[in-house]
C-alpha positions as CSV (number, residue, x, y, z in Angstrom):
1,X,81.6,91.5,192.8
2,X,85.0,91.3,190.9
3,X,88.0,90.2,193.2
4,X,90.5,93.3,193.8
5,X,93.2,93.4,191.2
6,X,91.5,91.5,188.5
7,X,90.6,92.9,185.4
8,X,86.9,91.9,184.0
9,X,87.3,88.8,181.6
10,X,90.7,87.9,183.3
11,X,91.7,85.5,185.7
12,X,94.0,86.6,188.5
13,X,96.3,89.7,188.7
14,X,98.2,91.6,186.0
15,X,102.2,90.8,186.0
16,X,103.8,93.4,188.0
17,X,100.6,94.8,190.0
18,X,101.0,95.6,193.8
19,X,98.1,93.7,195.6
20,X,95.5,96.2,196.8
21,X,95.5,98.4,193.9
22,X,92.5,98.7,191.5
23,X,93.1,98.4,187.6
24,X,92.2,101.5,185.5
25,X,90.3,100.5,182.4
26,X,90.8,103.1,179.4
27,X,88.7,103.5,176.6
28,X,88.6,101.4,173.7
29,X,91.0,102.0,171.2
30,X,90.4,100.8,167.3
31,X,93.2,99.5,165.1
32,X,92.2,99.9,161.8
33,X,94.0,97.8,159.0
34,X,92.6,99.3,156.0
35,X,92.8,97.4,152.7
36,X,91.6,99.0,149.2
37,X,89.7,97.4,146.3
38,X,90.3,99.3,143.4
39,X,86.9,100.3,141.3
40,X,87.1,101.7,137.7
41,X,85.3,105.1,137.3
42,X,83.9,105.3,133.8
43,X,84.9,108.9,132.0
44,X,83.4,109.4,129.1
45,X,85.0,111.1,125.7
46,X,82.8,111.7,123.2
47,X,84.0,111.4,119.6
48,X,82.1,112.4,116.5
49,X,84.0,111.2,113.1
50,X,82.6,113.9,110.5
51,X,83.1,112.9,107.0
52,X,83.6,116.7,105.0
53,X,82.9,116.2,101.5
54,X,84.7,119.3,99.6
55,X,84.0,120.0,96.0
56,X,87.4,120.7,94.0
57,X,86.6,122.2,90.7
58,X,88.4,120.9,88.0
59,X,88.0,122.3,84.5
60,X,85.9,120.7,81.9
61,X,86.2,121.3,78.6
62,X,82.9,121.1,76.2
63,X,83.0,122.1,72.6
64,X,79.9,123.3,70.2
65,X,80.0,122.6,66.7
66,X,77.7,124.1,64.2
67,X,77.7,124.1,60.7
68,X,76.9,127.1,58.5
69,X,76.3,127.2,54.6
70,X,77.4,130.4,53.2
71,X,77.2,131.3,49.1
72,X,80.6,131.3,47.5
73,X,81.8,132.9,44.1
74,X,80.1,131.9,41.1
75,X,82.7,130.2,38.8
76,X,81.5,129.1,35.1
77,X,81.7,125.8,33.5
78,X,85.4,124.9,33.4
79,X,86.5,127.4,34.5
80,X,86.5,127.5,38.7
81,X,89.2,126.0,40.7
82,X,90.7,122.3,41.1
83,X,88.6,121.9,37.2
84,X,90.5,120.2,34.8
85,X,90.4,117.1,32.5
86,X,88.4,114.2,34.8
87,X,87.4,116.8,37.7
88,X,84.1,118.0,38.2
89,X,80.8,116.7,39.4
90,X,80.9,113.9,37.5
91,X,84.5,112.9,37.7
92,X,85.0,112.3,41.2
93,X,85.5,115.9,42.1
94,X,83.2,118.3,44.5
95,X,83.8,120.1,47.6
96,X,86.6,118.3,49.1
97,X,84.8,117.4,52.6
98,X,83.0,114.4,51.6
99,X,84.3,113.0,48.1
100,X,81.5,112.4,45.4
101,X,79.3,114.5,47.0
102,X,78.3,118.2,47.8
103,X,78.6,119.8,50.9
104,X,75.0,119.6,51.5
């Protein structure tokens, strides 16, 4: 049986207690001390790098030859233009466009 005036655990009387008086115990009471770890919480951004391929027009220029023989006047012997003395087929005349030869 505990002694009158002694708490359970403790020797003797409490500092300032009048002998013949029981001690009241009162609950527990907890003292927390908290202390926080920090912990990384992944969020995650999605990014999707499109490459846009755009289609500038930009003029090209293409060019069609053709090459047409058409009849021209009839002209007599020495007597059609550019003929005089050394000029003719036989003296390095002709057509103009390629020189000892006909157009043809």
């Amino acid at each position: 049986m505990m002694n009158q005036g002694q708490y359970p655990g403790m020797q003797g009387q409490f500092p300032g207690q009048q002998p013949g008086f029981q001690p009241i115990v009162c609950p527990t009471q907890y003292r927390y001390n908290d202390c926080f770890t920090t912990q990384e919480i992944p969020y995650i951004h999605p990014i999707v790098n499109v490459n846009r391929h755009n289609v500038v027009g930009v003029p090209q220029h293409y060019y069609t030859e053709s090459t047409q023989d058409v009849m021209g006047s009839t002209f007599m012997p020495g007597t059609g233009p550019g003929m005089g003395p050394g000029v003719g087929p036989w003296g390095g005349g002709g057509c103009g466009r390629r020189r000892g030869r006909c157009c043809r």
